[in-house]
N, C-alpha and C positions, 0 to 999 in steps of 0.2 A: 645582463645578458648581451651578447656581440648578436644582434638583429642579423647581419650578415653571416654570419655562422649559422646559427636558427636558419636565413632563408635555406641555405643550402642545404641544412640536412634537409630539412622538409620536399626536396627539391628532388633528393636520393630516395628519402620516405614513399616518396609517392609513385616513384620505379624500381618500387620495391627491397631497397638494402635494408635488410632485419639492424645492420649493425650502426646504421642513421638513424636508425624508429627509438634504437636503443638509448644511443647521447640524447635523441632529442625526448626522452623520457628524465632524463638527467638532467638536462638545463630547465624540465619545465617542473619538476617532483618537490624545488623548497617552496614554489605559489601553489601548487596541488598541496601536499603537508600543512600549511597556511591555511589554507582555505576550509580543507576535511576538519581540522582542528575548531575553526569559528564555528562550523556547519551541525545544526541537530535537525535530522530527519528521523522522526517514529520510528522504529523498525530497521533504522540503519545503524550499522555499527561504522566506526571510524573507518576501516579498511574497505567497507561496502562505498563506503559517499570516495574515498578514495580512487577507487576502480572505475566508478563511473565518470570521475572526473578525465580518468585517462580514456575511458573510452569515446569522451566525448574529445579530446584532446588527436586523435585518432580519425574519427568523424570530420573533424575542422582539417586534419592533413585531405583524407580524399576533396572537399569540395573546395580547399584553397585554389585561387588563379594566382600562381606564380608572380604573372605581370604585376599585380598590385603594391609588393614587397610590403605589406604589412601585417606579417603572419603574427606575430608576439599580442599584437593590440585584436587581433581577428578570435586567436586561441583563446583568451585569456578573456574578453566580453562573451566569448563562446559557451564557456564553461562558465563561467558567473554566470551566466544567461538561464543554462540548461540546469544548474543548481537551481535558483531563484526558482525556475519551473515545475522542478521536482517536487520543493519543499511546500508551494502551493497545493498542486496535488494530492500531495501527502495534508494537510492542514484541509483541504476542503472536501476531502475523502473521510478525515477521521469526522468532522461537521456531519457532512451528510450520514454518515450511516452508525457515529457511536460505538461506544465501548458494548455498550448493551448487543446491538445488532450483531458486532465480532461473537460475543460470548452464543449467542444462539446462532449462529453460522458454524464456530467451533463444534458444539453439542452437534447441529445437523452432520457435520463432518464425521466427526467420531463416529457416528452412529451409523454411518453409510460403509465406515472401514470394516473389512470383514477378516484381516489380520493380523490382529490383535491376541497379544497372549489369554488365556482361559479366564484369568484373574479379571483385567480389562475386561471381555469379554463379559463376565458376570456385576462388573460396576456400569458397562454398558445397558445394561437390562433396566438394571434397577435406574438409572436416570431417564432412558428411554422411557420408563411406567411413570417416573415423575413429573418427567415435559409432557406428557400424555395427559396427565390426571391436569397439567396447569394448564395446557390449552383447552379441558373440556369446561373449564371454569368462565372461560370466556363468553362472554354474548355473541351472538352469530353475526355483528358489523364487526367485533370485535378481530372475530374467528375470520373471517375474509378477508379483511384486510393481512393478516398475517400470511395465509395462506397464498393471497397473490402476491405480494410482495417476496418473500422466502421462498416459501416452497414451487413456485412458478416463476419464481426469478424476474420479476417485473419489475420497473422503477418506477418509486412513489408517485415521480411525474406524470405516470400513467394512470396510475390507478387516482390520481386525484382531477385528472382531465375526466374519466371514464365517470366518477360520483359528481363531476360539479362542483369539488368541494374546492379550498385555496389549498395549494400547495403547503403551507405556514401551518395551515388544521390540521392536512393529511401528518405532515412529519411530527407534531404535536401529538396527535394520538400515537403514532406508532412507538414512540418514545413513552408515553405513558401506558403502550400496551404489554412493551418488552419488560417496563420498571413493574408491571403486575405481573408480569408470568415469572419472572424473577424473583419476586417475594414469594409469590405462590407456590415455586420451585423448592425453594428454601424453606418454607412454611412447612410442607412436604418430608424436605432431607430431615427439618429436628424432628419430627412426629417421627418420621420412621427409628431416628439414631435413639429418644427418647423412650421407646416402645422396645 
C-alpha cells in the first residue's frame, strides 16, 4: 500500500468524493478478504463479517485526524479491534443465553406471528398446546423463573439479585429448566405423532 495515496484519498473521503471512498475500498478489500476469510462469527455468513468490516473501515475515515498521517495502521487495528469485539459478543451471547433459550424464543416468536400461512398456522396450535402442556409440568419456582426471565423479558441477573440466589445457580437451573421443557416438548410431539 502507497501510505501516501491512502492519506489522500481518506483526505477526499472525508469531503465527500464517492469516487476516493471507492479506491480507498480498493486498496483496503485484499486485508478485508483476508480477514472475513480467517473470521467465524455464529450467524455470520462471509459477506456479513465482510460488510462490517467496511463499515467499520468507513467509521475509522469519519473520526481520522489528518495530522497524524497514520490512517493504514489506525484502519486496519480498527477493524481487527471491532472484529475481535464482535466475535466476543457473539461467544458471550451464545454462553449466556444457549441454544436451548434461541429455540424457546423461536417458539415464543412463532407463536406471536399472526401471518403465517393456514398450514403454519395449524402446526402453530398444535406446538402452542405442547409448550403449554410442558410449562404446566413445571413446579411453580420452576414456572417463575421462566416466566420472568422470557416472558417478562428480565435478565437472570435480576431475577437472581431479586431470590438471593448466585448468579452460577440461577443460569444452572434455567438451563436445566429449558433441557426439561424440551424433553417434555418432545415427550409430547411422539405421544401425539404415536397416537
Amino acid at each position: 500500500m502507497n501510505y501516501n495515496y491512502i492519506e489522500s484519498l481518506v483526505i477526499k473521503s472525508k469531503d465527500g468524493d464517492e469516487e476516493s471512498k471507492e479506491k480507498l475500498v480498493n486498496e483496503f478489500k485484499p486485508f478485508i478478504i483476508n480477514l472475513s476469510k480467517k473470521t467465524f462469527i455464529h450467524g455470520y455468513e462471509f459477506q456479513d463479517i465482510m460488510n462490517e468490516c467496511y463499515r467499520i473501515l468507513f467509521k475509522c475515515v469519519s473520526y481520522y485526524k489528518p495530522n497524524t498521517h497514520r490512517f493504514v495502521a489506525y484502519a486496519t487495528n480498527g477493524i481487527k479491534n471491532s472484529i475481535n469485539d464482535l466475535i466476543e459478543k457473539n461467544l458471550s451471547r451464545s454462553h449466556l443465553e444457549g441454544s436451548s433459550t434461541l429455540v424457546l424464543e423461536n417458539v415464543e416468536n412463532t407463536l406471536e406471528s399472526g401471518n403465517l400461512p393456514v398450514d403454519h398456522n395449524l402446526l402453530k396450535e398444535v406446538d402452542l398446546t405442547l409448550l403449554r402442556n410442558a410449562l404446566n409440568k413445571l413446579t411453580e419456582e420452576e414456572h417463575e423463573l421462566i416466566n420472568y426471565v422470557f416472558f417478562k423479558n428480565n435478565p437472570v441477573k435480576k431475577y437472581a439479585a431479586l431470590k438471593g440466589i448466585p448468579y452460577s445457580t440461577v443460569m444452572y437451573k434455567k438451563d436445566f429448566i429449558l433441557d426439561n421443557i424440551f424433553m417434555l416438548f418432545n415427550v409430547s410431539l411422539c405421544g401425539k405423532n404415536n397416537a
